[in-house]
C-alpha positions as CSV (number, residue, x, y, z in Angstrom):
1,X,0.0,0.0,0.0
2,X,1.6,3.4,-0.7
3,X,0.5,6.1,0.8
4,X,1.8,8.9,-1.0
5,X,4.4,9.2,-4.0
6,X,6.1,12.3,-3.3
7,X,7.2,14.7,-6.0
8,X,7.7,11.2,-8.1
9,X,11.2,10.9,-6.4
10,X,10.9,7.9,-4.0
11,X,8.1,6.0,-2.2
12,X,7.1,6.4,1.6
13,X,5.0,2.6,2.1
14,X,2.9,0.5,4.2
15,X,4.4,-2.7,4.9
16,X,2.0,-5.4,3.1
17,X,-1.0,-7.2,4.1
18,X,-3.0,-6.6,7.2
19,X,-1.1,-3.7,8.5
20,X,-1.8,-2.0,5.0
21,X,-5.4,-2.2,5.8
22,X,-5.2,-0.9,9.1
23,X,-3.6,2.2,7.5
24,X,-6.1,2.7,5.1
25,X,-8.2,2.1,7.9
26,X,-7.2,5.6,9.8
27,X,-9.3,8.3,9.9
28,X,-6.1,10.5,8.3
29,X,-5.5,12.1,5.3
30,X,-2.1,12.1,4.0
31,X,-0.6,15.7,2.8
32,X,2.5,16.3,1.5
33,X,2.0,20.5,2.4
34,X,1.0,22.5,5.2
35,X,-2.8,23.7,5.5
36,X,-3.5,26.4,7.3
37,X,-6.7,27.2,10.1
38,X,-9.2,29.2,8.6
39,X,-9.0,31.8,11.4
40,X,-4.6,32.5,11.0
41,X,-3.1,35.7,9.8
42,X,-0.5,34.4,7.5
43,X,2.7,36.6,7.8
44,X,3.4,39.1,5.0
45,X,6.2,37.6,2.6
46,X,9.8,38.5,3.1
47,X,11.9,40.2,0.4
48,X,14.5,37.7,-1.3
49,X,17.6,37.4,-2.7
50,X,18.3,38.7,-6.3
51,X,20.7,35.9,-7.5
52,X,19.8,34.0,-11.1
53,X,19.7,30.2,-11.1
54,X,20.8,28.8,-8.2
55,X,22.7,30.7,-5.7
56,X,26.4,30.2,-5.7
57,X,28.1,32.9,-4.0
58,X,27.1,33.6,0.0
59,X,28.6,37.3,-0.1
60,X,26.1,38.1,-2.7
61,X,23.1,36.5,-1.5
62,X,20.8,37.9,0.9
63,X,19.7,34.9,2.4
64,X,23.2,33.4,2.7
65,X,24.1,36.8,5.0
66,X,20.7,35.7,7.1
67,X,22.8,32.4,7.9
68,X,26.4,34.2,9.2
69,X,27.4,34.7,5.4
70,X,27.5,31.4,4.5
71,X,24.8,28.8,3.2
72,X,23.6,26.3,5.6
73,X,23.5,23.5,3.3
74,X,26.0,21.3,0.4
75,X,25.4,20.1,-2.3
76,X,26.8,16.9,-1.8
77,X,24.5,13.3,-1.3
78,X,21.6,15.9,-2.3
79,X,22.1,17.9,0.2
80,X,23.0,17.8,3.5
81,X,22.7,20.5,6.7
82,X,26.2,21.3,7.4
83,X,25.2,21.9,11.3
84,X,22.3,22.5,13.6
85,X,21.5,25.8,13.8
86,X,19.0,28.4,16.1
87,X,16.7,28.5,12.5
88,X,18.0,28.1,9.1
89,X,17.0,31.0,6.4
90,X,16.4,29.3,3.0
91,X,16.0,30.9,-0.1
92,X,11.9,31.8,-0.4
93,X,9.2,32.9,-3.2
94,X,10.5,36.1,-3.8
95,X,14.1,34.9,-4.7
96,X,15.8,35.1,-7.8
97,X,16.6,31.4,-8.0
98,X,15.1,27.9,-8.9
99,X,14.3,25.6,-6.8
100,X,17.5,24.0,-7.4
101,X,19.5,26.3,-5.3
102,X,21.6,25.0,-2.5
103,X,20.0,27.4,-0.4
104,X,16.5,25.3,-0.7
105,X,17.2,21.5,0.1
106,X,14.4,21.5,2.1
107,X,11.6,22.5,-0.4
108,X,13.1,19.6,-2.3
109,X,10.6,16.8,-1.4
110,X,11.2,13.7,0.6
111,X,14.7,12.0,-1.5
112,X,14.7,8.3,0.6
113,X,12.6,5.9,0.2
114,X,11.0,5.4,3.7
115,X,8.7,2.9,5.1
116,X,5.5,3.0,7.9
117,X,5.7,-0.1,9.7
118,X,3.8,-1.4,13.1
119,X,6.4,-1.6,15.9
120,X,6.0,-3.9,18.5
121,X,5.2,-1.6,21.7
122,X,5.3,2.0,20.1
123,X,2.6,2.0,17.2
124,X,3.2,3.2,14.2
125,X,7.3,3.4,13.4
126,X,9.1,5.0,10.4
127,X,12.3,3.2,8.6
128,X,14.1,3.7,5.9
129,X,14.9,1.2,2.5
130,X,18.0,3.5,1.8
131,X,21.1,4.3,3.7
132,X,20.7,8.3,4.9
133,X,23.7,10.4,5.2
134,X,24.6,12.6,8.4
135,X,22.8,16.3,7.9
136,X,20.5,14.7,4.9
137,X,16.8,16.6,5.2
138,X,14.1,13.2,5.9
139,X,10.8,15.3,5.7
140,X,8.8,18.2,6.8
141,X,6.4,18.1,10.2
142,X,3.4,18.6,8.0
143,X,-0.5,19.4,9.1
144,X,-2.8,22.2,9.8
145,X,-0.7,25.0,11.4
146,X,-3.0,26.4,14.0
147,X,-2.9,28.8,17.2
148,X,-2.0,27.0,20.2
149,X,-5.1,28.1,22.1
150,X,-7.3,26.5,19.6
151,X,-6.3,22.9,20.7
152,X,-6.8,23.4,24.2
153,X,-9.6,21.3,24.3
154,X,-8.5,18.6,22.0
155,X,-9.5,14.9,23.2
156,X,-6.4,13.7,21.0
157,X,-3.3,15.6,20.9
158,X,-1.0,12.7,20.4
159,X,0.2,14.8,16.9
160,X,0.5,17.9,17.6
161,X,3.9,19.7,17.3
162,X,4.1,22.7,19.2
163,X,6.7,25.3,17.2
164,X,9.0,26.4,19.8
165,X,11.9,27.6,18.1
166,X,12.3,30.4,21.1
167,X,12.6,27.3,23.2
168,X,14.8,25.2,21.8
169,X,17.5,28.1,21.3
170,X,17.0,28.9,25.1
171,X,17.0,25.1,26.2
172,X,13.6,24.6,27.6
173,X,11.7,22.4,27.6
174,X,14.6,19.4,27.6
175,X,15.2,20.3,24.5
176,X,19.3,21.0,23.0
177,X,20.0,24.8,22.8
178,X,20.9,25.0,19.5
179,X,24.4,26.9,18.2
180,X,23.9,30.1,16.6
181,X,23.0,33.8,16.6
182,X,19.8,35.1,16.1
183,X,19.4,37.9,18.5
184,X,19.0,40.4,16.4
185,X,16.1,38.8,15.0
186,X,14.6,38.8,18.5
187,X,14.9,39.5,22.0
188,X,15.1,36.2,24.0
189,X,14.7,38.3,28.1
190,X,11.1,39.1,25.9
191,X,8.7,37.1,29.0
192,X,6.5,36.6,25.3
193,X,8.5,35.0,23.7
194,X,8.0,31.7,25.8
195,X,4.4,31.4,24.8
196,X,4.2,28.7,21.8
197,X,1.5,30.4,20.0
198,X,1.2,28.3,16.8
199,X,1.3,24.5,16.9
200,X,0.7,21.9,13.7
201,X,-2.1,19.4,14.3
202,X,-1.1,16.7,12.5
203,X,-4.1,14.4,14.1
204,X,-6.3,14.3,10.9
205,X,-4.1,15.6,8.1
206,X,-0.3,15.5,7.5
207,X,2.4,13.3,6.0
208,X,5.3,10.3,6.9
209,X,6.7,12.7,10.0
210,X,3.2,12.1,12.2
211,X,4.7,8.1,12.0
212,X,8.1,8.9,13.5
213,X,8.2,7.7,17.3
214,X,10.4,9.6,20.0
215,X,13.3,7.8,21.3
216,X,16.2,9.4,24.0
217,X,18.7,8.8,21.5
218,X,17.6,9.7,18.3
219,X,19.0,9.2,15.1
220,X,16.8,12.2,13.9
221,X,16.6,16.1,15.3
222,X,14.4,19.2,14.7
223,X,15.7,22.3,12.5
224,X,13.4,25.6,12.5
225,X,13.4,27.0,9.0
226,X,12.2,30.0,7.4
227,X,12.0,30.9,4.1
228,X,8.9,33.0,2.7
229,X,8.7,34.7,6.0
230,X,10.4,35.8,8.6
231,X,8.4,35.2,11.7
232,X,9.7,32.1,14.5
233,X,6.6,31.7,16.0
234,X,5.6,29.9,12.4
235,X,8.4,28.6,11.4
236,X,8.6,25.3,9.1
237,X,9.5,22.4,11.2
238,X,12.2,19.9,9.6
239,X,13.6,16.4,10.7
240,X,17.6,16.0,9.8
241,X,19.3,13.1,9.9
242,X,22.0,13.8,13.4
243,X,23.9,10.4,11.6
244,X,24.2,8.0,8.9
245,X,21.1,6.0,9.4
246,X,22.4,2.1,7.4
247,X,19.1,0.1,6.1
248,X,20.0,-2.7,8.6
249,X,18.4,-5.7,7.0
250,X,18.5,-8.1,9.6
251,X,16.5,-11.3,9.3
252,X,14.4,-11.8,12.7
253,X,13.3,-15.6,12.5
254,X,10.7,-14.4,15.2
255,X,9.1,-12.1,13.3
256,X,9.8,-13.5,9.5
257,X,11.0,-9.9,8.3
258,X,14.1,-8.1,7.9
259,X,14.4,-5.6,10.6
260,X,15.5,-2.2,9.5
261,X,16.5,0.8,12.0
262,X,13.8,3.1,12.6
263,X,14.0,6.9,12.3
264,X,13.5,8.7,15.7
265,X,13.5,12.2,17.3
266,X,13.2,13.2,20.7
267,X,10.0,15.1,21.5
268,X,11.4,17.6,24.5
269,X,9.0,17.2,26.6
270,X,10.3,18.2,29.8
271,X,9.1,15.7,33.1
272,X,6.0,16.3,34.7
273,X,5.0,19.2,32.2
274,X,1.6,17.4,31.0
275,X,-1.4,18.2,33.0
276,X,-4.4,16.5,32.8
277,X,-8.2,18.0,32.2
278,X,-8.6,18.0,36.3
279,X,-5.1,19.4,36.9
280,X,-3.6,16.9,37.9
281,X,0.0,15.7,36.4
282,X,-0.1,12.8,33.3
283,X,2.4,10.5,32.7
284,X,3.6,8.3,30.2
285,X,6.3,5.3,30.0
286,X,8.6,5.6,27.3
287,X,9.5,2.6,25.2
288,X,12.5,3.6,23.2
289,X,14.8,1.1,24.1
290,X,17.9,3.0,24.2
291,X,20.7,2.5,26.7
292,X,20.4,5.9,28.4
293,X,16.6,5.7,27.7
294,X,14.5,8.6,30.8
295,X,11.7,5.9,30.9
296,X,8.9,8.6,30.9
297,X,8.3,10.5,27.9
298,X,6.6,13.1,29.8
């Protein structure tokens, strides 16, 4: 069963038979782009670059001076993030340039063929039929972008993706304070700059990323990136590859299937920082597995 063919490049797939059904079974759209909420004020597009073709030159691109004069990204494998950074300014709609550029990988589509499979204690798991290089983009967190406050009263928030880029940079939330500068983009002693306004509710609609499970050693991490605007609080979300994922084919007798290694990300949460409709504190185990795993994901 495939659930998507995305931008004719490679496949993402439902491994056969009955767990094929029970994905076409889900009460889920799959969607390659974001949607938006009705009720959102868009921000206004950004001015771009004026280079021709695909940007080659960081002193004389716009964008490139965004990043520290330099371009986030090489060409090389496809393209590949050179490091995590606070956000990433790619090249946007009002550039000179193709889509091509260096300066775009992520607009690029989905470049590995990956695979949604049932895991044995965690759901729904994402792995991969192709070897992924260190820094290689794997897909965009796609859904309805929304306003936090919206969702409040969600019986189901098991996909939403709160964008706290403010966050990450100032290592809340257990999340890794990423390298970089971007202060003069904001101020990070604003008190308002804590509130995660916008969140993607990837629930009913969205693509391969609402599949990928959390783990305490991931293989996978979160990059902020902005292109067509300007503005954190609604910035894309993209999942790198942190190393070079192998498609470990590894017959398990027990289960008659080769066993791949699946793509993971850690989800931040921060202990004890999920309260329940009555107050009161929610927990849940964590089942990654890994050798340093927190065992609570929240």
């Amino acid at each position: 069963m495939r659930l998507q063919r995305s931008r004719g490049l490679h496949d993402v797939s439902g491994t056969s038979g009955i767990l094929s059904y029970e994905l076409l079974m889900l009460d889920f759209v799959y969607q390659k782009f974001m949607q938006f909420a009705k009720n959102l004020k868009l921000p206004t597009n950004c001015l771009g670059c004026q280079c021709k073709g695909g940007c080659t030159n960081p002193r004389a691109c716009a964008c490139a001076q965004l990043n520290g004069n330099d371009f986030p990204y090489v060409q090389r494998d496809g393209g590949r993030l050179i490091e995590a950074k606070s956000v990433v300014f790619e090249c946007g709609p009002n550039c000179g340039c193709n889509i091509s550029c260096v300066n775009r990988i992520s607009q690029q589509g989905i470049k590995y063929h990956l695979e949604v499979f049932r895991t044995p204690s965690k759901g729904w798991g994402v792995r991969s039929w192709d070897t992924i290089p260190s820094g290689a983009p794997i897909c965009e967190y796609t859904g309805i972008l929304t306003k936090t406050d919206d969702m409040d009263n969600i019986a189901d928030n098991s996909y939403i993706f709160e964008i706290d880029c403010l966050q990450t940079m100032k290592g809340l939330d257990g999340r890794e304070t990423r390298p970089g500068d971007v202060s003069s983009l904001i101020n990070l002693d604003d008190k308002r700059s804590e509130v995660v306004e916008y969140c993607i509710d990837a629930g009913s609609v969205g693509n391969v990323a609402r599949f990928i499970n959390h783990s305490c050693q991931p293989n996978l991490f979160v990059q902020c990136i902005l292109s067509s605007h300007h503005d954190m609080k609604m910035a894309k979300v993209m999942l790198f590859a942190a190393d070079t994922i192998p498609p470990l084919e590894i017959y398990d007798f027990c289960l008659c299937e080769s066993v791949m290694e699946e793509l993971t990300y850690d989800y931040g949460y921060a202990l004890d920082s999920v309260v329940g409709a009555d107050g009161k504190v929610v927990k849940m185990r964590c089942h990654c597995g890994a050798v340093d795993c927190r065992k609570w994901l929240y």
